[in-house]
C-alpha positions as CSV (number, residue, x, y, z in Angstrom):
1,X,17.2,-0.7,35.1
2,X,15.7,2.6,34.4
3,X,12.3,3.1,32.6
4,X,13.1,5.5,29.9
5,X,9.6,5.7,28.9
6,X,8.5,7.0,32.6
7,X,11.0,9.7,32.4
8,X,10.1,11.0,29.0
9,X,6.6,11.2,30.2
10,X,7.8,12.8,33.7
11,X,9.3,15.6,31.6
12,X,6.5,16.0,29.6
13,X,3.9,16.0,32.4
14,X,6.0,18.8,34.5
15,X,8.2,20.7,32.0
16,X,11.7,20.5,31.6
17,X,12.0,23.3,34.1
18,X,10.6,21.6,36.5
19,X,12.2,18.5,35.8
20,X,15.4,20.3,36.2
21,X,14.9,20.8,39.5
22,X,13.3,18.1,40.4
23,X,16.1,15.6,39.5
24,X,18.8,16.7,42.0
25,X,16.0,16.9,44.6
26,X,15.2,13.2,43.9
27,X,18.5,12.0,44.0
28,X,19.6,14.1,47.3
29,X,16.4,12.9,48.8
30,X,17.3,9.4,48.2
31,X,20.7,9.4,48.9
32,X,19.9,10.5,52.3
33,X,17.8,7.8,52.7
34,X,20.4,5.1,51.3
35,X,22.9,6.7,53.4
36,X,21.7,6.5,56.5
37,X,20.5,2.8,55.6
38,X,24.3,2.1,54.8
39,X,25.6,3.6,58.0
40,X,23.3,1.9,60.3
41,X,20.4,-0.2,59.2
42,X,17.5,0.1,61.5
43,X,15.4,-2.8,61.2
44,X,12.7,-1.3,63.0
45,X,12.6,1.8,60.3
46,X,13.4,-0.5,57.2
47,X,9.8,-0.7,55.9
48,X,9.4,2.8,56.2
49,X,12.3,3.5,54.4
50,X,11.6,1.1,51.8
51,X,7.8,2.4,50.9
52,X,9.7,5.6,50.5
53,X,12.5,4.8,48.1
54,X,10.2,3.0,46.8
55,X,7.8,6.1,45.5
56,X,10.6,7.6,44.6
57,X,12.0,5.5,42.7
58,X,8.8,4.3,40.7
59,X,8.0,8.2,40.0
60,X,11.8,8.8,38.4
61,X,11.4,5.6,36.4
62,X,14.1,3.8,38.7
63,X,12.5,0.0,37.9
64,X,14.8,-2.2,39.3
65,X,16.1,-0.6,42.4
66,X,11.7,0.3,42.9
67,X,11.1,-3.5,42.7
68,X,13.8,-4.4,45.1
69,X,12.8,-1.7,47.4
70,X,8.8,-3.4,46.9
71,X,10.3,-6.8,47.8
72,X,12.3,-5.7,50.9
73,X,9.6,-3.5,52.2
74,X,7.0,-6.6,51.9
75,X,9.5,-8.9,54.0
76,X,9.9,-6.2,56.4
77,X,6.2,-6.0,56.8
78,X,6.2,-9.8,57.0
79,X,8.3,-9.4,60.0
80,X,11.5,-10.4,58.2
81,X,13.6,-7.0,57.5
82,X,16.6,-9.4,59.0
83,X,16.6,-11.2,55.3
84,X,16.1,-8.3,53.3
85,X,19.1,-7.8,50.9
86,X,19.9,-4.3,52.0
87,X,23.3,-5.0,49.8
88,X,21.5,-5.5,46.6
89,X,19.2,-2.7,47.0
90,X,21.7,-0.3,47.5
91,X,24.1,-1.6,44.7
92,X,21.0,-0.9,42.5
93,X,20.7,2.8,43.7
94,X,24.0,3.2,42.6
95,X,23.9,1.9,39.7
96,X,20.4,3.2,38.3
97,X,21.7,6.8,39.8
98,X,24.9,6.3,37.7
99,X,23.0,5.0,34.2
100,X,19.9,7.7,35.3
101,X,22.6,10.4,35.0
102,X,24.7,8.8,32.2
103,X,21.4,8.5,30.5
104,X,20.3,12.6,30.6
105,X,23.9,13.5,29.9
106,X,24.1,11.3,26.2
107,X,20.4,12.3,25.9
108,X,18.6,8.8,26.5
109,X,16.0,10.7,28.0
110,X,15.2,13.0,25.4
């Protein structure tokens, strides 16, 4: 679910500082973007949305919820956003943001 190895080497790269802040960023970022997916999902905007949880979540380490945001956002471009399992994708966002944030807490990142 989450790509310990990615985030080690994020907080290496930037600092812990940095990687302080950049965490609650990250997650408020993306939480925007699930939420407004969850309150209305725009089929027109679901690619978009998609390549962009997408980076996210591939630069946080966030594997599973980044390859089911690569999978939607291909259907979409393929013209079929309709069959895209906007369900799954966000159940993964809450459950990589919940073992992301577990993980720093009990020091899996460290």
């Amino acid at each position: 679910m989450i790509d310990w190895q990615r985030v080690i080497s994020l907080r290496n790269e930037i600092g812990e500082d940095d990687f302080a802040e950049i965490v609650p960023i990250f997650i408020e970022e993306v939480s925007e973007i699930t939420e407004k997916i969850r309150e209305n999902v725009t089929l027109g905007d679901l690619e978009d949305d998609l390549h962009c949880l997408k980076g996210s979540a591939v630069n946080l380490g966030f594997s599973e919820f980044a390859d089911l945001c690569h999978k939607g956002e291909s259907m979409a471009a393929k013209g079929a956003a309709d069959s895209v399992d906007v369900v799954a994708i966000l159940a993964s966002f809450d459950a990589s943001r919940a073992a992301f944030l577990k993980g720093l807490e009990d020091g899996t990142a460290a």
